[in-house]
C-alpha positions as CSV (number, residue, x, y, z in Angstrom):
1,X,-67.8,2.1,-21.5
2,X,-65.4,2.6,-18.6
3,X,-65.8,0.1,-15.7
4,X,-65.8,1.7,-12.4
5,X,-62.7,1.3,-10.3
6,X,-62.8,-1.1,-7.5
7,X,-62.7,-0.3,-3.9
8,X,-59.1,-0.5,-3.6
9,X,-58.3,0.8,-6.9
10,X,-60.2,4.2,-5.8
11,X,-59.2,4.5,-2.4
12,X,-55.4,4.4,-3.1
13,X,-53.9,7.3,-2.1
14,X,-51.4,9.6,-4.7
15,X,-48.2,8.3,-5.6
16,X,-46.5,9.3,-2.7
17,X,-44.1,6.0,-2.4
18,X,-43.0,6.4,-6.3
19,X,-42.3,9.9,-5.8
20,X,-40.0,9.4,-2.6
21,X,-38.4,6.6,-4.3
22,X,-37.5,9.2,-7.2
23,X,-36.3,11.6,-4.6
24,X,-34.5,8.9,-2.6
25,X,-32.8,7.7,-5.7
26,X,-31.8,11.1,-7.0
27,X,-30.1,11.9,-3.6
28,X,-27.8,8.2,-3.8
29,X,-24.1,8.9,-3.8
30,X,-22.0,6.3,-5.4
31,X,-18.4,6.2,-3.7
32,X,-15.6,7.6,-5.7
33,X,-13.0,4.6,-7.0
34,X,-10.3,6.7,-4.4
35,X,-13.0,6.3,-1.6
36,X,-13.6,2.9,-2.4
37,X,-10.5,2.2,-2.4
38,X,-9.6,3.6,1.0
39,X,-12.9,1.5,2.1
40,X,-11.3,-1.6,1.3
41,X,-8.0,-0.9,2.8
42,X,-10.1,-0.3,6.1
43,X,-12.1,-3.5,5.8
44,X,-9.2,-5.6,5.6
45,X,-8.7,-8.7,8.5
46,X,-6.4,-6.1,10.5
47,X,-6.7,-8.3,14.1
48,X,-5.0,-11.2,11.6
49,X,-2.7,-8.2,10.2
50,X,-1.2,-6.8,13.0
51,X,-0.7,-10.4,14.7
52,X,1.7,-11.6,11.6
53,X,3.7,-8.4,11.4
54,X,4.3,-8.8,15.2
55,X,5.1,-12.6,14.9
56,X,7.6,-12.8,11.6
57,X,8.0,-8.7,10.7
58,X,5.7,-9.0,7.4
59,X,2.2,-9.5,6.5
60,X,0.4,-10.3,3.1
61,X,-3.5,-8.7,2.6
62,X,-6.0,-10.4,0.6
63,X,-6.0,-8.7,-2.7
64,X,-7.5,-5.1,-2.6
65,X,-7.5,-4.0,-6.1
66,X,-9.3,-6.1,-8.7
67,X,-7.6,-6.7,-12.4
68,X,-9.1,-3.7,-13.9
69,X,-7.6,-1.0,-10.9
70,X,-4.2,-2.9,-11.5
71,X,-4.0,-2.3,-14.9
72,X,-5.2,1.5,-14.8
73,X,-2.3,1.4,-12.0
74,X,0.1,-0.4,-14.7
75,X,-0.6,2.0,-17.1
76,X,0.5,5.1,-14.9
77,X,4.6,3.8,-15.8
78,X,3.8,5.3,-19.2
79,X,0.7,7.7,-18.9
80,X,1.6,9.4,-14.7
81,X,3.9,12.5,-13.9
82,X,6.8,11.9,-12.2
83,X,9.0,13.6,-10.6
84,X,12.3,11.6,-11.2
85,X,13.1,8.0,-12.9
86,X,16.1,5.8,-12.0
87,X,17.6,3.4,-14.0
88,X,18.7,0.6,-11.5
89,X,21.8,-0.3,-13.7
90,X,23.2,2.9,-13.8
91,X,23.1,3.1,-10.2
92,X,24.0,-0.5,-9.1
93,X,20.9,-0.5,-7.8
94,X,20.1,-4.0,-10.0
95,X,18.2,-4.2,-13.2
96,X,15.0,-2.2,-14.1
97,X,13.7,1.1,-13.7
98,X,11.4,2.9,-11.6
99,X,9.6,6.6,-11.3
100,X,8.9,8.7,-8.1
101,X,5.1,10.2,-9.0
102,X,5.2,13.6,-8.9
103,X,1.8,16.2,-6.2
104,X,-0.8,15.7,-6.6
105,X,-0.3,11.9,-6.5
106,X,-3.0,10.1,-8.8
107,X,-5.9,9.8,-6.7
108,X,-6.1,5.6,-5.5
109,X,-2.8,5.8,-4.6
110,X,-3.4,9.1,-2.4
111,X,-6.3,7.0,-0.5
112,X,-4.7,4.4,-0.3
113,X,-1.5,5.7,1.1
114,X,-3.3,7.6,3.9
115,X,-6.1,4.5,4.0
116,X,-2.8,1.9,5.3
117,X,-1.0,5.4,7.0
118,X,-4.4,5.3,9.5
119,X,-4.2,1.6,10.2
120,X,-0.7,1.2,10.6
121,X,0.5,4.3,12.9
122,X,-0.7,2.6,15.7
123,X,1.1,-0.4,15.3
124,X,4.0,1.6,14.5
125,X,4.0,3.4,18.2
126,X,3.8,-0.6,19.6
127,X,6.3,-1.2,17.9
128,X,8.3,1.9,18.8
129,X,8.0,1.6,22.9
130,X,8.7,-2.2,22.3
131,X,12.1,-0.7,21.3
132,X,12.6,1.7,24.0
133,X,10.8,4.4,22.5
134,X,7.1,6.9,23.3
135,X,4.5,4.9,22.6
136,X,3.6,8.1,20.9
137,X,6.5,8.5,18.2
138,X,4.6,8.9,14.9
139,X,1.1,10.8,14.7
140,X,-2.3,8.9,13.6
141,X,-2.9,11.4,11.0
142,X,-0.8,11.3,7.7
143,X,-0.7,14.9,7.0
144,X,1.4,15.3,10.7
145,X,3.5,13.6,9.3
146,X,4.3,14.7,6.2
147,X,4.6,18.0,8.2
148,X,7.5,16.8,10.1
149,X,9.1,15.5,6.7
150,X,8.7,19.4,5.4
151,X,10.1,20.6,8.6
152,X,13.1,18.3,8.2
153,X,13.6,19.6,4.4
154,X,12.0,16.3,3.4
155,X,9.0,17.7,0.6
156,X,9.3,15.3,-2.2
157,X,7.0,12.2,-2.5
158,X,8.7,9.4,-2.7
159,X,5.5,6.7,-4.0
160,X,7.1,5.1,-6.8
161,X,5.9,2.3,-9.7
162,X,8.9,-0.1,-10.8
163,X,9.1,-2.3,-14.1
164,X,10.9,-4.8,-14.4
165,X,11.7,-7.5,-17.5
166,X,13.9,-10.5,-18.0
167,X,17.1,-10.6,-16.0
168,X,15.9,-7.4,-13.9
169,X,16.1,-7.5,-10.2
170,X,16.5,-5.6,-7.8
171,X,19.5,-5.3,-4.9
172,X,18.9,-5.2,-0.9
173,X,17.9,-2.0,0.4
174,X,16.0,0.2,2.7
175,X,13.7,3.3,2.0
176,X,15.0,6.3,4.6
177,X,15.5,9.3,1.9
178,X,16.0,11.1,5.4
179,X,16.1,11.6,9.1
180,X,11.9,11.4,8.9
181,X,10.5,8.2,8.1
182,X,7.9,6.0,8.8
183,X,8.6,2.0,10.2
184,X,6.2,0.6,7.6
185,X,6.2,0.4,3.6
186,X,3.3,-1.5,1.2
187,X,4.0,-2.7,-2.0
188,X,1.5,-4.7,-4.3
189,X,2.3,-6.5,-7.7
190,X,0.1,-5.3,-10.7
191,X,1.0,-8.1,-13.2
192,X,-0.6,-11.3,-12.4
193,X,2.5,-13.9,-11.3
194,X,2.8,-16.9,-13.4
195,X,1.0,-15.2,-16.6
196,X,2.7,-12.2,-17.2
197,X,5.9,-12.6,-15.5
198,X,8.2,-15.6,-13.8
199,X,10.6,-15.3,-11.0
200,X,10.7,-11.8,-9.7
201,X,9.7,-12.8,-6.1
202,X,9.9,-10.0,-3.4
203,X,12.6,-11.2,-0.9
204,X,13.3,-9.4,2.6
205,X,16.7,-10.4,4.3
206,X,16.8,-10.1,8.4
207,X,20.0,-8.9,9.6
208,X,19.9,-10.5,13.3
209,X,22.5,-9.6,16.0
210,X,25.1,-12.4,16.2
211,X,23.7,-14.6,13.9
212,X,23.6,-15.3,10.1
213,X,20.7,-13.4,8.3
214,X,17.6,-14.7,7.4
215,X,15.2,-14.4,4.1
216,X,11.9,-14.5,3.4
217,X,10.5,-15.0,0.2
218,X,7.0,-13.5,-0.8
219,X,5.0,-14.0,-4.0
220,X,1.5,-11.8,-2.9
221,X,-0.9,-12.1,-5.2
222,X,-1.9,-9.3,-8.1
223,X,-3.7,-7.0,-6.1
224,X,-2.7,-7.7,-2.6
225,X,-0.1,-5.6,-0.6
226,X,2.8,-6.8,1.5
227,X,3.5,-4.8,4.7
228,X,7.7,-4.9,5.5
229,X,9.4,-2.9,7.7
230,X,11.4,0.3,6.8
231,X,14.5,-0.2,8.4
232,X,14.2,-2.8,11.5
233,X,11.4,-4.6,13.8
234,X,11.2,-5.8,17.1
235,X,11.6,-9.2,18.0
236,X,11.1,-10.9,21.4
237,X,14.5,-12.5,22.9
238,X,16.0,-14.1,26.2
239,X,16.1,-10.9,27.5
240,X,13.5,-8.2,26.1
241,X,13.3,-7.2,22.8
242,X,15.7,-6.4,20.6
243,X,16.5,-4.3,16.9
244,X,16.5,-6.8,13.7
245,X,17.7,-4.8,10.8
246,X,15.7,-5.5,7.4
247,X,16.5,-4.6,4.1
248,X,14.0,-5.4,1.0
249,X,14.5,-6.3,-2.4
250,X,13.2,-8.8,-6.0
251,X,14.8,-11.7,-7.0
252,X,15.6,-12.1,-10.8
253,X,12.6,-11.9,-13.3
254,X,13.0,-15.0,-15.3
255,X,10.2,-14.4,-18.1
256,X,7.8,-11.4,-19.2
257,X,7.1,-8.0,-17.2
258,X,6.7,-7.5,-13.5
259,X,5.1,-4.2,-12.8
260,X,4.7,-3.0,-9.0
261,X,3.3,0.0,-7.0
262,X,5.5,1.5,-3.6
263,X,3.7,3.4,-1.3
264,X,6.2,4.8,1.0
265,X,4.9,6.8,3.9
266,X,7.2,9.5,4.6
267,X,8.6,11.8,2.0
268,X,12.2,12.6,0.6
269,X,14.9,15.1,0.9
């Protein structure tokens, strides 16, 4: 024989609370790995940032991809569309190859392309009327300027994944493809160092006015992106400040395979 229910058993109401949690469930939007991404690149320590790209020209992030993302990335060398690959060799350009992704650009490296664009325009104009120029040179949104690039003739992207193996490297250099470009370039390594590859260190060389040039050596971690100027930076002197021409470039790989993403900001003639 059934018991009767208890007091609190009978004067529960319906089930309300399950039913939202149902609804409240069924309406939960997980972020996209593009949008996640992007949310990353915005949560980086950008106060920190900012204050070592305006003290030595450069700055390293903590590591914004995780191992998996890196080797989807990886992967793209053999798997992406591409609008063009060089051999370095054939070029003089060093030792190695790399491939310019062809629109649409795989997703992540969209997001984060425009993700770093947005954080580092404004630094880019501080940096600009440091040097004499508008504090207003490049726009905040990326898609302005990769209008001015297609109003300059400049249409084809120029983000890029390089490989290198033993005895590659590759030679000082800048990224202008044109009269449009942006003061700011992010690279990140997608091999871990020290396990899949030795040597291969990214190296920047400062030309300074009047005096011998100066390298810095950089080994970010898999993941992580190095921030490096373009073409130049400011840097504070007796009197003002003044232009310090930078070029880029990777020492030798020693051992194993170094695989990197570019993410450059403005596009290519």
């Amino acid at each position: 024989m059934p018991h009767a229910p208890t007091p609190r058993t009978a004067t529960r109401p319906p089930s309300r609370i399950r039913a939202g949690a149902r609804r409240m469930a069924m309406t939960t939007t997980i972020p996209s790995p593009a949008a996640a991404v992007a949310e990353r690149v915005d949560r980086l320590p950008w106060d920190e940032l900012r204050a070592d790209l305006d003290a030595g020209g450069f700055a390293v992030t903590p590591p914004v991809l995780d191992p998996a993302e890196c080797d989807d990335l990886a992967a793209l060398f053999d798997g992406g569309r591409f609008r063009s690959t060089i051999d370095m060799a054939r070029h003089r350009f060093g030792a190695g190859s790399y491939r310019y992704f062809e629109h649409p650009l795989p997703e992540p490296i969209a997001a984060l392309r425009e993700a770093f664009y947005r954080r580092l325009a404004p630094i880019a104009n501080e940096w600009a009327a440091l040097l004499g120029g508008d504090a207003d040179t490049f726009p905040l949104k990326h898609d302005l300027l990769l209008e001015r690039c297609c109003a300059a003739g400049q249409t084809r992207p120029t983000p890029l994944i390089l490989r290198y193996g033993p005895g590659d490297w590759n030679a000082l250099h800048q990224d202008l493809y044109g009269d449009v470009f942006f003061p700011f370039q992010v690279v990140t390594v997608l091999a871990e160092p020290g396990v899949d590859f030795s040597g291969g260190e990214l190296v920047l060389v400062e030309q300074r006015p009047r005096a011998q040039s100066r390298a810095h050596v950089l080994r970010p971690p898999r993941g992580a992106f190095a921030i490096f100027p373009t073409r130049e930076r400011p840097n504070v002197g007796r009197t003002g400040h003044h232009r310090v021409g930078v070029r880029h470039g990777v020492s030798t790989v020693t051992a194993g395979s170094r695989t990197a993403l570019g993410i450059i900001f403005h596009d290519a003639r």
